[in-house]
C-alpha positions in Angstrom: -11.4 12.4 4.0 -8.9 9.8 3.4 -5.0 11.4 2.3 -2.5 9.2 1.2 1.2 10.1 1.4 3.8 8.7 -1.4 7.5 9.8 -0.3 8.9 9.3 -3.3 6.3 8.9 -6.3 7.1 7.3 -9.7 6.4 7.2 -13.1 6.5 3.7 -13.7 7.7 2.4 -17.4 6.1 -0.8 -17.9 7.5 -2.9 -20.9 7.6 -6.4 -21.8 10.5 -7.4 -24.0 10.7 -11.1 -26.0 13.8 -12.7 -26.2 15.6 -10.6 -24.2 19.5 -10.5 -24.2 22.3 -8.4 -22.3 24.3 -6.5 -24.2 22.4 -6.1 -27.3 19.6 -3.7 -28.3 16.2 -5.1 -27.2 12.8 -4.0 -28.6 9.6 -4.0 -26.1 6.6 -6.2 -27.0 4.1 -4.1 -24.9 4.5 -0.9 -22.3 2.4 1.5 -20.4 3.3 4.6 -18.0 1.2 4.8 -15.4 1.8 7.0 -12.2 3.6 4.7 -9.0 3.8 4.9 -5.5 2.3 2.3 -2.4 0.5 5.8 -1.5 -0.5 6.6 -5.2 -1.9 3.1 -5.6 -4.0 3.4 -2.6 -5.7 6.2 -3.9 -6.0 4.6 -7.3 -7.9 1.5 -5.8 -10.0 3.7 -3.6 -10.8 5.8 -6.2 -11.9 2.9 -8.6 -14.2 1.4 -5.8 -15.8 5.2 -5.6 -14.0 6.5 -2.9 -12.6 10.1 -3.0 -9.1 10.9 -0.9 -6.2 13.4 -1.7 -2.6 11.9 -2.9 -0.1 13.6 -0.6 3.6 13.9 -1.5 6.8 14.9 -3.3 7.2 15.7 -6.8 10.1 17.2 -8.6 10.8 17.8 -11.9 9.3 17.3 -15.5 8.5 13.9 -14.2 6.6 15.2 -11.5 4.2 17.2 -13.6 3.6 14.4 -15.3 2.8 12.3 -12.4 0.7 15.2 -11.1 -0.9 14.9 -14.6 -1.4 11.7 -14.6 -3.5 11.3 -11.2 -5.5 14.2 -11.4 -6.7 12.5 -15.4 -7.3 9.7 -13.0 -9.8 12.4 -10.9 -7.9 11.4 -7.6 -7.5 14.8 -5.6 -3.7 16.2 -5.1 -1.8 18.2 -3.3 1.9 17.5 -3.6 4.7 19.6 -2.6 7.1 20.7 -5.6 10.8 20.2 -4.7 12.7 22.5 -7.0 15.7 20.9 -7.7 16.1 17.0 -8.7 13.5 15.3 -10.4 11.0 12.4 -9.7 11.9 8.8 -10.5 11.6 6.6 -13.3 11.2 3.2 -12.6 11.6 0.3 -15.1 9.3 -2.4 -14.6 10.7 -5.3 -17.1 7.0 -7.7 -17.2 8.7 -10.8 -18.9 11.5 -11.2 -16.8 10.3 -12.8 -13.4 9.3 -9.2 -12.5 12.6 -7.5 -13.2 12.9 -3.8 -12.2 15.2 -0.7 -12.1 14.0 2.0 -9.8 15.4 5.1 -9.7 16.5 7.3 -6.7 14.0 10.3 -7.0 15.0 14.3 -5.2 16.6 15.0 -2.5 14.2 16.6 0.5 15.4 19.4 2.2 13.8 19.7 5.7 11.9 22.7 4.4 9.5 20.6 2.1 9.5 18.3 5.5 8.1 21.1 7.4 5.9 21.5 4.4 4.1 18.0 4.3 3.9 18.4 8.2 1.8 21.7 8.0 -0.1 20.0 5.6 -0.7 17.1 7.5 -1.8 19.1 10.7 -4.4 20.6 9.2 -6.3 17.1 9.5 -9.5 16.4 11.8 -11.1 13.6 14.0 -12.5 11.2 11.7 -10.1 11.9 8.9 -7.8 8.4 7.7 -4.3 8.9 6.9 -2.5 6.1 5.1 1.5 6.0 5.7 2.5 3.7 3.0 6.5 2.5 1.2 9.8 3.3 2.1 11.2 6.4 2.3 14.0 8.6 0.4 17.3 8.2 2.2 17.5 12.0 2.2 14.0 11.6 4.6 14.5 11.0 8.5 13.8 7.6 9.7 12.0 8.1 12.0 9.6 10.3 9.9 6.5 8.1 10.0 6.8 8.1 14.1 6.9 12.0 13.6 3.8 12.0 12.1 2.1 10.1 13.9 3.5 11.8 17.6 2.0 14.9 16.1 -1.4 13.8 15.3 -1.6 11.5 18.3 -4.8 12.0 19.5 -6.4 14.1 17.6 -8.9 10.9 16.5 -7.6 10.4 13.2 -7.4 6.6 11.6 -3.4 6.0 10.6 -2.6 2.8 8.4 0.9 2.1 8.0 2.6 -0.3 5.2 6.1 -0.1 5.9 8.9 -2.1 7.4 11.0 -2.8 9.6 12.1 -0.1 11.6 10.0 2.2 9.8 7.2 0.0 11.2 8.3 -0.8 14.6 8.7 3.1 15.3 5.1 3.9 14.6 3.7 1.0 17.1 3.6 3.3 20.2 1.1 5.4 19.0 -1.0 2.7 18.0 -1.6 2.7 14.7 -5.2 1.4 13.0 -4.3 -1.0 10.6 -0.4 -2.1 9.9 -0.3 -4.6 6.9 3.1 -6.4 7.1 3.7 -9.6 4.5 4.8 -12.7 6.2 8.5 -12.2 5.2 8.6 -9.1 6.4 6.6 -10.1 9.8 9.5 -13.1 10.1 12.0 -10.9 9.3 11.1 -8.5 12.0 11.0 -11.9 14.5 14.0 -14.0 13.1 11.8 -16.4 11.7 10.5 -18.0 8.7 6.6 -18.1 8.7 5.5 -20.1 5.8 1.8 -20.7 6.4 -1.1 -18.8 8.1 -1.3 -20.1 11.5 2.5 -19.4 12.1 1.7 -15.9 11.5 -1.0 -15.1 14.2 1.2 -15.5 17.3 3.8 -12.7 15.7 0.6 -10.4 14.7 -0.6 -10.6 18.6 2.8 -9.7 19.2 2.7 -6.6 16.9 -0.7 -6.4 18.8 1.3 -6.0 22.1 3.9 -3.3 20.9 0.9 -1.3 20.0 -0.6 -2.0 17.0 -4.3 -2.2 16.8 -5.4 -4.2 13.9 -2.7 -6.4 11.9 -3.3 -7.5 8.0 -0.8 -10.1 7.1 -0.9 -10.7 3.2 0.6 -13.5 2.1 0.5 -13.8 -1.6 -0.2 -17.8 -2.8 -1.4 -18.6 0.9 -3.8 -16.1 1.3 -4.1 -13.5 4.4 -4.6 -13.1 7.8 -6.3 -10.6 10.0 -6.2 -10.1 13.7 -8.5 -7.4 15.0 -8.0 -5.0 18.0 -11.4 -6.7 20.0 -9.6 -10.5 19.8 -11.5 -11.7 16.6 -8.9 -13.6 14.0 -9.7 -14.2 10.4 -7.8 -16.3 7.7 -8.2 -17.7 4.5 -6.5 -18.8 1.6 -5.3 -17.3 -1.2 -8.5 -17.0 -3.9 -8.2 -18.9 -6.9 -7.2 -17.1 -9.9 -4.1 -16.5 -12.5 -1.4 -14.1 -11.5 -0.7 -11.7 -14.4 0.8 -8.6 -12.4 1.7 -9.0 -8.1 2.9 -5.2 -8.6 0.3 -3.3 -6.3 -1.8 -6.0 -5.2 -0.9 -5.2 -0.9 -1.6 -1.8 -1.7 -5.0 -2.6 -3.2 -5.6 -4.7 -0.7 -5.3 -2.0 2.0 -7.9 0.0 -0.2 -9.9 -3.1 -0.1 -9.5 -3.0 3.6 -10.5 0.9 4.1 -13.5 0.5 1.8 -15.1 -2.1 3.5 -14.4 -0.7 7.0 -16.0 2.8 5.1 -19.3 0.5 3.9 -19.8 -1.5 7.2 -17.8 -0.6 9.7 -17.2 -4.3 10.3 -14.0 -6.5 10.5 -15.6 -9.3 8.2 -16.5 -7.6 5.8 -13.6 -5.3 5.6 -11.4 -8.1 5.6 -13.1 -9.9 2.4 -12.7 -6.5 0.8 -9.0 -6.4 1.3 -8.6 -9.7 0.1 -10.6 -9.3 -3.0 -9.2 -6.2 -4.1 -5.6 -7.8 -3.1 -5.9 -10.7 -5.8 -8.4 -8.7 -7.7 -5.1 -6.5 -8.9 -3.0 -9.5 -8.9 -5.2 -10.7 -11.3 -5.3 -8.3 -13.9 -2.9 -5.8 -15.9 -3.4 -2.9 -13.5 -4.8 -2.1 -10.2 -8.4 -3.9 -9.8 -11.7 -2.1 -11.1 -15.0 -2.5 -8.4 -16.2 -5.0 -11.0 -13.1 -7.2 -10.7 -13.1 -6.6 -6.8 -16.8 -7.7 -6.4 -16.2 -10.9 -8.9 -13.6 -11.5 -6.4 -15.6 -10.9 -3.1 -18.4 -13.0 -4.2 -16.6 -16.0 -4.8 -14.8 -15.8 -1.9 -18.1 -15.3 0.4 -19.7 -17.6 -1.3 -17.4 -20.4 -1.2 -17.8 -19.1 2.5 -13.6 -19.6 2.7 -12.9 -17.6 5.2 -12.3 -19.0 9.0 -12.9 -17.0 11.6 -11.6 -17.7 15.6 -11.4 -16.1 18.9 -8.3 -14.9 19.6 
């Protein structure tokens, strides 16, 4: 079974507003409400490419039913942990302004519903994938992921983690399956600016060497890179296609990523799933279908774009 865990889950208000203009009343053009999280989307994308997992978490509130509503209509399996007082976020996602938002803070988590998710989470078995994605509330430990991971540390389950920073860097002892940094935030970690795709595989091996055993570097307009934990190093560019929403389009392409690895068990084709379902999403309103994925994948293969090269 696959769980994701979403610290701090949303119920994102999606609007597009013409014309607008501070300080006077504005009218939206188009919105949808749809449930958010890096977590939440993971499990969306899974579940659209017919892959069951349970949506771990925190929800508080009115808002929280909802967002428990909300996934379960989706048929994605739950079991989040109710905090009594607070409630979950809003966030404002403002389409027609350069991707505009206004997220809200969300509960505060006592260390009770910690030791909650954590009993939760020990009840998982060898073979099982856990996927550690987004920031966390500041009311939440930093070093939270790293707890996590200490405690299931080898018990044989897959982790992915899509944080950063030090959220990142803290979990890299315990060597972590996948990580999937951006390339800002893989230069930010280094102090340096990594612009195109072969600048990027000499920090990955370096993530590589701190622990980590695979590293997905997405990279919007330039495409991705992969390095694997058995020296193989794959990169392409970016598929060609409009961009009509970048808002989930890393998490889909971690979905992309565990799917294929699911299917084949190979890094190829797990990383031309990632990829696809990455700009798959980017592509379209909402998170990417299997139909858009595999329009996606098959270009890509048979354009035959990807490069692969011995570490």
């Amino acid at each position: 079974m696959i769980y994701t865990v979403t610290f701090n889950p949303s119920l994102d208000y999606i609007v597009s507003v013409d014309d607008f203009q501070l300080g006077l009343t504005n009218r939206t053009s188009s919105e949808l409400m749809l449930p958010g999280g890096k977590g939440i989307n993971v499990s969306t994308v899974l579940g659209n490419l017919g892959i069951q997992s349970t949506a771990l978490g925190f929800v508080a509130g009115f808002t929280g039913d909802e967002i428990v509503r909300r996934v379960e209509q989706m048929r994605i399996q739950s079991d989040f942990i109710r905090v009594e007082n607070g409630i979950s976020r809003i966030n404002v996602k403002l389409k027609s302004i350069d991707g505009t938002e206004i997220n809200g803070a969300g509960p505060t988590i006592g260390e009770d519903m910690i030791t909650l998710l954590m009993e939760k989470l020990d009840q998982l078995r060898e073979g099982d994938i856990l996927v550690l994605a987004g920031s966390i509330p500041a009311s939440i430990p930093d070093d939270m992921y790293s707890r996590i991971m200490k405690m299931l540390d080898g018990r044989g389950i897959m982790i992915v983690v899509d944080a950063t920073k030090e959220l990142l860097l803290n979990v890299l002892p315990y060597h972590p399956f996948l990580i999937k940094p951006n390339n800002h935030e893989l230069g930010e970690i280094f102090g340096e600016e990594l612009d195109t795709r072969d600048a990027v595989i000499p920090f990955a091996k370096k993530l590589q060497e701190m622990g980590a055993r695979n590293v997905l570097v997405s990279m919007a307009g330039e495409g991705a890179v992969l390095v694997t934990a058995d020296g193989q190093i794959f990169s392409t560019p970016a598929p060609k296609g409009t961009l009509v929403n970048g808002v989930g389009a890393g998490d889909s392409m971690v979905a992309g990523f565990l799917a294929g690895w699911m299917e084949q068990t190979a890094y190829r084709h797990a990383f031309y799933m990632g990829v696809a379902a990455g700009s798959a999403s980017a592509f379209s309103e909402y998170l990417a279908t299997r139909p858009e994925v595999e329009a996606v994948y098959e270009a890509l293969t048979d354009h035959n774009e990807v490069e692969e090269m011995k570490g």
